[in-house]
N, CA, C and O atoms as a Maestro MAE file, in Angstrom:
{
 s_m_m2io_version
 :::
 2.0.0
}

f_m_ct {
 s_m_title
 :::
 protein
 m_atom[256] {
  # First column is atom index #
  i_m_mmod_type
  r_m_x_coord
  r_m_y_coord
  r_m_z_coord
  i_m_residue_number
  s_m_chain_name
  s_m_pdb_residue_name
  s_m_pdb_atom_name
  i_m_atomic_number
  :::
  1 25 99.229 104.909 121.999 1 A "UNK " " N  " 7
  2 3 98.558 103.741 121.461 1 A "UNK " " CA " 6
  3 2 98.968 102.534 122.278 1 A "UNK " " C  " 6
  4 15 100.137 102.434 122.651 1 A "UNK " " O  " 8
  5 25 98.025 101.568 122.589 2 A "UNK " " N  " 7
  6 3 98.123 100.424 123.281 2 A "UNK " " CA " 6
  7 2 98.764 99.351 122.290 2 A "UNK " " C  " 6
  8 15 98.778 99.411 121.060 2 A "UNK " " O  " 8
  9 25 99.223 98.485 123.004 3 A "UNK " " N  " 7
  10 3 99.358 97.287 121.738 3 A "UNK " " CA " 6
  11 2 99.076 95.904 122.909 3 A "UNK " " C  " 6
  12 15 99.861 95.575 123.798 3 A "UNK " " O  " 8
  13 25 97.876 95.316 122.630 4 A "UNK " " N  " 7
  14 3 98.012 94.352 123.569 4 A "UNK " " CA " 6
  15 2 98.191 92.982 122.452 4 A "UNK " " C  " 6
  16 15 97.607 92.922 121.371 4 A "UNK " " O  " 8
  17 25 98.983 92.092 122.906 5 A "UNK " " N  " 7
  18 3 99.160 90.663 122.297 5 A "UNK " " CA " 6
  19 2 99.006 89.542 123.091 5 A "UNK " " C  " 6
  20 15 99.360 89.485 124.269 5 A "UNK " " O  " 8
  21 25 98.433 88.560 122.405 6 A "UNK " " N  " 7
  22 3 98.798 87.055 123.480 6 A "UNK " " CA " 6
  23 2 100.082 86.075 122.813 6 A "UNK " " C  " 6
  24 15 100.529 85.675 121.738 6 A "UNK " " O  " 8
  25 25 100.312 86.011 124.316 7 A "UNK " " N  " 7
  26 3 102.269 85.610 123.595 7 A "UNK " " CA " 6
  27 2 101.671 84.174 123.457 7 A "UNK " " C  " 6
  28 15 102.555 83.325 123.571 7 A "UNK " " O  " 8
  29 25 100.331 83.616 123.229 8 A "UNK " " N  " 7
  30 3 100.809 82.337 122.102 8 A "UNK " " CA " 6
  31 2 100.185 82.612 120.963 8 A "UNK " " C  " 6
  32 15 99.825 81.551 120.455 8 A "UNK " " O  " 8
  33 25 99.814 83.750 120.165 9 A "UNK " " N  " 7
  34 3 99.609 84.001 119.051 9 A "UNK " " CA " 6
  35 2 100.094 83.713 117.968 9 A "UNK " " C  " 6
  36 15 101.100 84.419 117.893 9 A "UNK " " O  " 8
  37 25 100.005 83.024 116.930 10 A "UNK " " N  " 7
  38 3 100.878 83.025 115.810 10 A "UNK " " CA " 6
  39 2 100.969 84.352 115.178 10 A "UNK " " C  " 6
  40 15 102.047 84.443 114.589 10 A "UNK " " O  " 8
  41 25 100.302 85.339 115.081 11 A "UNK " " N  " 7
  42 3 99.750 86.212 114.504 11 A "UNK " " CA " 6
  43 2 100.845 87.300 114.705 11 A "UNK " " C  " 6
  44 15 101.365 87.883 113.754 11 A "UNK " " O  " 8
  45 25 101.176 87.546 116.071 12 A "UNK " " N  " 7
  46 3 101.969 89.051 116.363 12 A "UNK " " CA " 6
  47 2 103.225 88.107 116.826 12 A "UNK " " C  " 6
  48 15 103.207 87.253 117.712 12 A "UNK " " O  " 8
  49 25 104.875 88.684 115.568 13 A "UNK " " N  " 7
  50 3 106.010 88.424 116.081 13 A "UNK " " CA " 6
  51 2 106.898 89.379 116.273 13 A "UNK " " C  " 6
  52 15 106.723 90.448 115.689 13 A "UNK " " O  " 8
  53 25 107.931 89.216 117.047 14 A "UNK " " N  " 7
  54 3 109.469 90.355 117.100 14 A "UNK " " CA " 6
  55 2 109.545 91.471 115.975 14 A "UNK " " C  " 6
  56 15 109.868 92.642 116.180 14 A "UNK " " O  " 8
  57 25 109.158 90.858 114.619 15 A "UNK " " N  " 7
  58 3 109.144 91.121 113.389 15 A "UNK " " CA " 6
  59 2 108.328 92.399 113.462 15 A "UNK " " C  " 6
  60 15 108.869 93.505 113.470 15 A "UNK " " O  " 8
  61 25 106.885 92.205 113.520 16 A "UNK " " N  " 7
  62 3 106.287 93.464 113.708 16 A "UNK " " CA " 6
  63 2 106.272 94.710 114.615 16 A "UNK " " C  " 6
  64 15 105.530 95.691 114.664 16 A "UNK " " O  " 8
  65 25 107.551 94.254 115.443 17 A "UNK " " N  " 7
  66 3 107.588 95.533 116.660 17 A "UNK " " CA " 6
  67 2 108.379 96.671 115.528 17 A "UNK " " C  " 6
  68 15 108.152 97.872 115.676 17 A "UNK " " O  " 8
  69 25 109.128 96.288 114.627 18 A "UNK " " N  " 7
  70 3 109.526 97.820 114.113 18 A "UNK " " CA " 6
  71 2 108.717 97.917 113.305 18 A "UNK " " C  " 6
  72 15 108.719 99.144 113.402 18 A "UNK " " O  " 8
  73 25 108.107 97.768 112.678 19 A "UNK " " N  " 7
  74 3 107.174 98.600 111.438 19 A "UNK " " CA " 6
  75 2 106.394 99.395 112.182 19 A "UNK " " C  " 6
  76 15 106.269 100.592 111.920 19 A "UNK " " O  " 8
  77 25 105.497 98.527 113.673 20 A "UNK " " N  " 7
  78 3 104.862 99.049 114.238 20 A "UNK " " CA " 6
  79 2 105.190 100.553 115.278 20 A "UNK " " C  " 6
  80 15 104.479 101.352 115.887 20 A "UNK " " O  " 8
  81 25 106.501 100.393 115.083 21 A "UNK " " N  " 7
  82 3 106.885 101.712 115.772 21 A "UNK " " CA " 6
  83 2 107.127 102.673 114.944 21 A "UNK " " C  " 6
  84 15 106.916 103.848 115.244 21 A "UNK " " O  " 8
  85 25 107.568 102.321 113.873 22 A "UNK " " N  " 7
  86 3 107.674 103.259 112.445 22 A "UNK " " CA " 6
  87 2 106.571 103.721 112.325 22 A "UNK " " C  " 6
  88 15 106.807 104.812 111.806 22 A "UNK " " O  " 8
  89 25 105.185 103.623 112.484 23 A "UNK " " N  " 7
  90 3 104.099 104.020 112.026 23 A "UNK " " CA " 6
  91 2 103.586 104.655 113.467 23 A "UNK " " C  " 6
  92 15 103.150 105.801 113.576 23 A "UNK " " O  " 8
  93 25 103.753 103.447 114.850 24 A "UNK " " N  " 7
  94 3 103.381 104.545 115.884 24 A "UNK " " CA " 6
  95 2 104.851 104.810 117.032 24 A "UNK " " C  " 6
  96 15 105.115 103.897 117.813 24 A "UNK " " O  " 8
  97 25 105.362 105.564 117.036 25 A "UNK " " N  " 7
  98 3 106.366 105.267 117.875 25 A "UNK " " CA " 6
  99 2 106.046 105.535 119.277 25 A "UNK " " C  " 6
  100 15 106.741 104.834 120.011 25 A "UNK " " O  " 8
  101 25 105.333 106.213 119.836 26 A "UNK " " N  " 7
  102 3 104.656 105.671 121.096 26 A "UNK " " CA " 6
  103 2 104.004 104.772 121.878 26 A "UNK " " C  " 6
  104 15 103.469 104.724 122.985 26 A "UNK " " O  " 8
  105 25 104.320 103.766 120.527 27 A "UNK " " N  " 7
  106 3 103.050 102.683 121.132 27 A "UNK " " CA " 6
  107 2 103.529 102.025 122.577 27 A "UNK " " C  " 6
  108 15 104.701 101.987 122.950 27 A "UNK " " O  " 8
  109 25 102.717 101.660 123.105 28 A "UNK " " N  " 7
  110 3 103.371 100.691 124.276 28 A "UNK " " CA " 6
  111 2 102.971 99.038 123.933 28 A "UNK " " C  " 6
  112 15 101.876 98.613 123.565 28 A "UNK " " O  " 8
  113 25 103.507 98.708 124.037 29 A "UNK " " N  " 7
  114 3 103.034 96.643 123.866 29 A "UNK " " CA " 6
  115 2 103.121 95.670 125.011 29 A "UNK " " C  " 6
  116 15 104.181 95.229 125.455 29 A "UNK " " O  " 8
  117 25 101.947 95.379 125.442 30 A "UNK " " N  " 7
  118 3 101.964 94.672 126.160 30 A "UNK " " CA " 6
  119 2 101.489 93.035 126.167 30 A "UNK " " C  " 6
  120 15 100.306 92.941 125.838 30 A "UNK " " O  " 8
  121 25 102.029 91.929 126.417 31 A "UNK " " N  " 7
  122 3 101.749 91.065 125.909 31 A "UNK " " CA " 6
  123 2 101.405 89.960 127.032 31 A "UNK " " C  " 6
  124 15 102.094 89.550 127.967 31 A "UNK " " O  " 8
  125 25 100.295 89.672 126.679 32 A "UNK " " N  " 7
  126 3 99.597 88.570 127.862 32 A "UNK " " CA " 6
  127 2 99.453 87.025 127.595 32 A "UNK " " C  " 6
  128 15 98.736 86.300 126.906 32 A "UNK " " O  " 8
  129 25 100.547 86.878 128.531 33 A "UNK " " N  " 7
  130 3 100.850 85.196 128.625 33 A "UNK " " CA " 6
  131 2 99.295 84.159 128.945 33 A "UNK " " C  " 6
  132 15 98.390 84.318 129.764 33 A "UNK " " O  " 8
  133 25 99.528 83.090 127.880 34 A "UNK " " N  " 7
  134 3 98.718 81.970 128.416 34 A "UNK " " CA " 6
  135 2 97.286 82.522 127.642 34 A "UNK " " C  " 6
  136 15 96.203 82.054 127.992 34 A "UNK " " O  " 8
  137 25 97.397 83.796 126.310 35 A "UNK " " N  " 7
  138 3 96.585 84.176 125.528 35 A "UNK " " CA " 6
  139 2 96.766 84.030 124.093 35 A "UNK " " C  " 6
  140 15 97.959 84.250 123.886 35 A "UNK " " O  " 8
  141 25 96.146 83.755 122.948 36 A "UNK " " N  " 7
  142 3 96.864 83.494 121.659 36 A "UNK " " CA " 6
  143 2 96.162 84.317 120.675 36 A "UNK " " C  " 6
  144 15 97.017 85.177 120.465 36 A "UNK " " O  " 8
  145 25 95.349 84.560 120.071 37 A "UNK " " N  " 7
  146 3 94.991 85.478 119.148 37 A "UNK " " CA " 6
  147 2 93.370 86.488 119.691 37 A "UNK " " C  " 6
  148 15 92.930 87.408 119.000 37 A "UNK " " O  " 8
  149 25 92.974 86.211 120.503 38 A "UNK " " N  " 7
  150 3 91.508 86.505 121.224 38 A "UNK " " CA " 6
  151 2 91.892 87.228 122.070 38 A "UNK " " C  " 6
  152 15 90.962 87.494 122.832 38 A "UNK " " O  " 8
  153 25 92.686 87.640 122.309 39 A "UNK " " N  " 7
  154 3 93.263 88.135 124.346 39 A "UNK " " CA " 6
  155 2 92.133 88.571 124.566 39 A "UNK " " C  " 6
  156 15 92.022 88.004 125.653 39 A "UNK " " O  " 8
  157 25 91.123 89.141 124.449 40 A "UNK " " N  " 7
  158 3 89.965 89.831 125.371 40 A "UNK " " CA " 6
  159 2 89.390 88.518 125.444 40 A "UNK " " C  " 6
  160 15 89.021 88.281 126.594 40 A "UNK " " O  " 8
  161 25 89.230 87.808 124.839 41 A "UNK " " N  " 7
  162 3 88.131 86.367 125.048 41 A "UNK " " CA " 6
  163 2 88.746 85.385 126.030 41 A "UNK " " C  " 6
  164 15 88.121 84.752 126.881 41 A "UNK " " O  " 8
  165 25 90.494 85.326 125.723 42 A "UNK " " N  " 7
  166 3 90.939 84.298 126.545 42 A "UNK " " CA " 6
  167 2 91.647 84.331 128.265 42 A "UNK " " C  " 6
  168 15 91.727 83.550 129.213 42 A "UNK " " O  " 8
  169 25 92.040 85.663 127.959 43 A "UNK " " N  " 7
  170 3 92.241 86.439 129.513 43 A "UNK " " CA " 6
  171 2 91.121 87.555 129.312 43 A "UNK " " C  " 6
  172 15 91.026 88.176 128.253 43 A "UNK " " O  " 8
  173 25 90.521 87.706 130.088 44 A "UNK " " N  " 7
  174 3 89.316 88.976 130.205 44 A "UNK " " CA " 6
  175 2 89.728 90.031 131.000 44 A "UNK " " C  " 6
  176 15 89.894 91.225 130.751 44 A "UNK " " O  " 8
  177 25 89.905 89.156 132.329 45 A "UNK " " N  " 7
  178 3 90.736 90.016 133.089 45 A "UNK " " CA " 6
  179 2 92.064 90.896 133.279 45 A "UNK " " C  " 6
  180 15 92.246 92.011 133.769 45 A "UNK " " O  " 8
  181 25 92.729 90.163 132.825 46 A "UNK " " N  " 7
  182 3 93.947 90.555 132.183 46 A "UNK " " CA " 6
  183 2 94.127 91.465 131.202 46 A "UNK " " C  " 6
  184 15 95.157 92.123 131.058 46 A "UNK " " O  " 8
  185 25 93.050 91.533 130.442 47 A "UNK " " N  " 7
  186 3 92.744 92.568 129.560 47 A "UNK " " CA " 6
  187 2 92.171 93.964 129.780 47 A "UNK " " C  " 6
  188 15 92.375 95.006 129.156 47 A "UNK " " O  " 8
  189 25 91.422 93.712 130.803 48 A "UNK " " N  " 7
  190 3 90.797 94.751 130.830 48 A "UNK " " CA " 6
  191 2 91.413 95.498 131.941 48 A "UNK " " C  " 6
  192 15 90.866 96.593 132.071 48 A "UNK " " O  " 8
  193 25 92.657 95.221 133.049 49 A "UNK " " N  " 7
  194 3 93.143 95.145 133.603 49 A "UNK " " CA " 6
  195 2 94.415 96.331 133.031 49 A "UNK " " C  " 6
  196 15 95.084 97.223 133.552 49 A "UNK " " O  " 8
  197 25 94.303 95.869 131.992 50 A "UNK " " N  " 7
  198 3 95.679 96.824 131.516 50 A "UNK " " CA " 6
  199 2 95.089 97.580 130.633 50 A "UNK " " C  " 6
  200 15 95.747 98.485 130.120 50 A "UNK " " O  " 8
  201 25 93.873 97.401 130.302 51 A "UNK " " N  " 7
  202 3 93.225 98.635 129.414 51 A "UNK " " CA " 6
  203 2 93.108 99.746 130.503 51 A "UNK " " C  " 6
  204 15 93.744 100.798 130.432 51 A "UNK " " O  " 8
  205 25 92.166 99.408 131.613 52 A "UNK " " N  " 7
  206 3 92.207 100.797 132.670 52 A "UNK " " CA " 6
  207 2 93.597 101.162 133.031 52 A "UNK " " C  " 6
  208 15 93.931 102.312 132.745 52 A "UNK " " O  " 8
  209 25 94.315 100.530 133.504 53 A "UNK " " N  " 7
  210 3 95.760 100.962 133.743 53 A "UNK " " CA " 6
  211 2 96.226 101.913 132.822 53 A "UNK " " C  " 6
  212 15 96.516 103.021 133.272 53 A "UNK " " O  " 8
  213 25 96.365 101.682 131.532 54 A "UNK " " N  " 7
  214 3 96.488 102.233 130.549 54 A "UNK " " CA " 6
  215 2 95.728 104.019 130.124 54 A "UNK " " C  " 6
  216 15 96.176 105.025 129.574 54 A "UNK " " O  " 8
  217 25 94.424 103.641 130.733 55 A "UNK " " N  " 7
  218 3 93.771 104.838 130.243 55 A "UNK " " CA " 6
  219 2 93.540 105.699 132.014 55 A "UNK " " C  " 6
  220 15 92.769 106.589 132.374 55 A "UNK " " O  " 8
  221 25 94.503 104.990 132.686 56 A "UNK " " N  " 7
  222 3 94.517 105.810 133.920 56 A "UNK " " CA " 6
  223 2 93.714 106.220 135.110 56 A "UNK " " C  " 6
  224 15 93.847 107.102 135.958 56 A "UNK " " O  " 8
  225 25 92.355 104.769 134.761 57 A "UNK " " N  " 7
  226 3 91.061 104.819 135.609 57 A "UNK " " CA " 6
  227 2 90.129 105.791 134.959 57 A "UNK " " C  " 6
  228 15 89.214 106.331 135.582 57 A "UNK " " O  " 8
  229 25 90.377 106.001 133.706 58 A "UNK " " N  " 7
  230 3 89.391 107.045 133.065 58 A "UNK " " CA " 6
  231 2 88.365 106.216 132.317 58 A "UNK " " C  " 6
  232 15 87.231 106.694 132.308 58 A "UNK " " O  " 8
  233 25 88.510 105.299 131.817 59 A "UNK " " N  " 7
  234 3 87.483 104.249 131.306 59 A "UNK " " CA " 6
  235 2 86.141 103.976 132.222 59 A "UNK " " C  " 6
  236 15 85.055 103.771 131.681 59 A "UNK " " O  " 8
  237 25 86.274 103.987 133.398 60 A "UNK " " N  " 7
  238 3 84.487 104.272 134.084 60 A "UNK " " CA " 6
  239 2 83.753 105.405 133.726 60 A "UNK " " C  " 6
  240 15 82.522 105.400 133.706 60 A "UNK " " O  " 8
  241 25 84.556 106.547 133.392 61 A "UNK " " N  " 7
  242 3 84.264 108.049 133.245 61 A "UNK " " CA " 6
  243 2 83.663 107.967 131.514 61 A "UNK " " C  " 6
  244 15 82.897 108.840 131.107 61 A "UNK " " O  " 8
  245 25 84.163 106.718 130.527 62 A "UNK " " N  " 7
  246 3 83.877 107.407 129.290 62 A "UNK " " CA " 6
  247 2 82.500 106.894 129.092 62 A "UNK " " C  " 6
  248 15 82.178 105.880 129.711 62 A "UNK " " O  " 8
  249 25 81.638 107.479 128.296 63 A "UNK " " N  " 7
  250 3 80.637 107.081 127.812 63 A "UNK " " CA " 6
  251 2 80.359 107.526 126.406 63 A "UNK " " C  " 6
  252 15 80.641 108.563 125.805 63 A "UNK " " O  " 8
  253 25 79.457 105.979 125.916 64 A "UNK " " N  " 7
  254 3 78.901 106.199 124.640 64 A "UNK " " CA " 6
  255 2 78.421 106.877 123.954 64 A "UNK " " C  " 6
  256 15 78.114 106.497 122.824 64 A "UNK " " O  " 8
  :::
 }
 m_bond[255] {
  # First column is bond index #
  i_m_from
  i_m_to
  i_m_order
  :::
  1 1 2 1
  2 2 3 1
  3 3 4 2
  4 3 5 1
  5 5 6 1
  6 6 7 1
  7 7 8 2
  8 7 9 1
  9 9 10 1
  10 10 11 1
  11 11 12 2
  12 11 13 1
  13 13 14 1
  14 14 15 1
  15 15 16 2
  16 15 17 1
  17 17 18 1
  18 18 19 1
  19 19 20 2
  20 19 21 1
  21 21 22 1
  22 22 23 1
  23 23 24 2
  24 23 25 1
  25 25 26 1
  26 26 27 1
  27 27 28 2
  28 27 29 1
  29 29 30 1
  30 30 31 1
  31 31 32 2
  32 31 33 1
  33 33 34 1
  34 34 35 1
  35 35 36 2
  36 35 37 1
  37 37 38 1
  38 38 39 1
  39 39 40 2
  40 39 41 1
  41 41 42 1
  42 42 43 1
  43 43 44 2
  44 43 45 1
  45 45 46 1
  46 46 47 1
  47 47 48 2
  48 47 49 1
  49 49 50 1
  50 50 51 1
  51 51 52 2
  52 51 53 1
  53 53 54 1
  54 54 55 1
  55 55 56 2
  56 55 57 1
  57 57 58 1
  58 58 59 1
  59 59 60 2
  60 59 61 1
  61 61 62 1
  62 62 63 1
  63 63 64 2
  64 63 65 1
  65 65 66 1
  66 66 67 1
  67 67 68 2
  68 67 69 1
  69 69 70 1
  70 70 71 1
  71 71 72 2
  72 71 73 1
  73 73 74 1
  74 74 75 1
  75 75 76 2
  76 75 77 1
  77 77 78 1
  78 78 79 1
  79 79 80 2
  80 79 81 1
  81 81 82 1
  82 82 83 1
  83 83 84 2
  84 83 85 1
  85 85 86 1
  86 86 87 1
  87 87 88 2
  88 87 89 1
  89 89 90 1
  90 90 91 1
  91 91 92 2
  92 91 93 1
  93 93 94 1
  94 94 95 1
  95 95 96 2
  96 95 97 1
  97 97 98 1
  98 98 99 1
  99 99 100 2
  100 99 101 1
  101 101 102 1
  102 102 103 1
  103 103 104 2
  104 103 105 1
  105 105 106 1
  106 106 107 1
  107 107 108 2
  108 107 109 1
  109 109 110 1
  110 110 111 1
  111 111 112 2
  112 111 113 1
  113 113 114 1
  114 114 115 1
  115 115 116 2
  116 115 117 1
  117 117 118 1
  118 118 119 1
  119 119 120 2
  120 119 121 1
  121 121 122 1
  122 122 123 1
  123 123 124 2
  124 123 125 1
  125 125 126 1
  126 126 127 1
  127 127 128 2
  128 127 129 1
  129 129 130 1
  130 130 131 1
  131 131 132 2
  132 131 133 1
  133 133 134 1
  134 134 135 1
  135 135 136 2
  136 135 137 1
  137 137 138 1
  138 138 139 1
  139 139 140 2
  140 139 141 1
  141 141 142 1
  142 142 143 1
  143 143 144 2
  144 143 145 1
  145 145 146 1
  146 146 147 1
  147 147 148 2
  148 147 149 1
  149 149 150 1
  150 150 151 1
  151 151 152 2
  152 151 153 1
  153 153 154 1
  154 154 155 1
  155 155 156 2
  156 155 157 1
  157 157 158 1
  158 158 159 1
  159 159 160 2
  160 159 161 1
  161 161 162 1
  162 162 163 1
  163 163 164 2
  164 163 165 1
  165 165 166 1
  166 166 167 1
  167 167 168 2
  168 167 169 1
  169 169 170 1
  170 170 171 1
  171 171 172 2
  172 171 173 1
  173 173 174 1
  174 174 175 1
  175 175 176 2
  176 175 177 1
  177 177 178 1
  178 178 179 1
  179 179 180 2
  180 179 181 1
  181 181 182 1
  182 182 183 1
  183 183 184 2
  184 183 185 1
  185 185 186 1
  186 186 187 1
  187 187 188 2
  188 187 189 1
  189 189 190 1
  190 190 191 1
  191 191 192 2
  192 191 193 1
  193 193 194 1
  194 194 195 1
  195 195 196 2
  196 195 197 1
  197 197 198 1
  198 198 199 1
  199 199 200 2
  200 199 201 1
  201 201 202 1
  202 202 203 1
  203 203 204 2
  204 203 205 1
  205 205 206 1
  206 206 207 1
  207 207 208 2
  208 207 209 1
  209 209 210 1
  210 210 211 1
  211 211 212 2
  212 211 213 1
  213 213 214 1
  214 214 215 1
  215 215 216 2
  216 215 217 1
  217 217 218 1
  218 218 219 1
  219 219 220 2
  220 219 221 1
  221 221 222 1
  222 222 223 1
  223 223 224 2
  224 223 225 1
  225 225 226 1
  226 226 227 1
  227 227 228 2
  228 227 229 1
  229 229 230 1
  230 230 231 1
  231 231 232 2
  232 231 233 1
  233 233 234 1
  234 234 235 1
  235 235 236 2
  236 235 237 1
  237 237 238 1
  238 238 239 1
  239 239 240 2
  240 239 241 1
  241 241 242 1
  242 242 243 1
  243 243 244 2
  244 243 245 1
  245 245 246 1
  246 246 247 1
  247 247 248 2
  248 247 249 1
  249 249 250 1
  250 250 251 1
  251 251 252 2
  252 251 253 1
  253 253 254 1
  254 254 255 1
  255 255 256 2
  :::
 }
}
C-alpha cells in the first residue's frame, strides 16, 4: 500500500503513522513537500511520479 501525504497538510500527522501500520504494515509513506491536503492537484508531477515508481512502470500497462 502507498501512502502519499503533503507535508503541509493539517490532515496527516506522526500520530497516524502507527495506527496506520497496525492496520497496514507494509505500507510505504511518502510525503511531498510544498503539498497540503490535494497532493495530486498541488504537485501533479510529483505525484504521479511516485505513483509509477511505486507500481514499477506498470501503470502504462493497466487498463480500465
Amino acid at each position: 500500500m502507498l501512502w502519499i501525504a503533503g507535508g503541509e497538510s493539517p490532515y496527516i500527522t506522526e500520530a497516524h503513522e502507527g495506527p496506520m501500520r497496525a492496520l497496514f504494515p507494509r505500507t510505504v509513506q511518502v510525503t511531498l513537500k510544498g503539498a497540503g491536503h490535494w497532493v495530486h492537484s498541488e504537485q501533479p508531477e510529483a505525484f504521479t511520479a511516485t505513483l509509477r515508481h511505486f507500481l514499477g512502470g506498470r501503470a502504462a500497462t493497466v487498463r480500465a
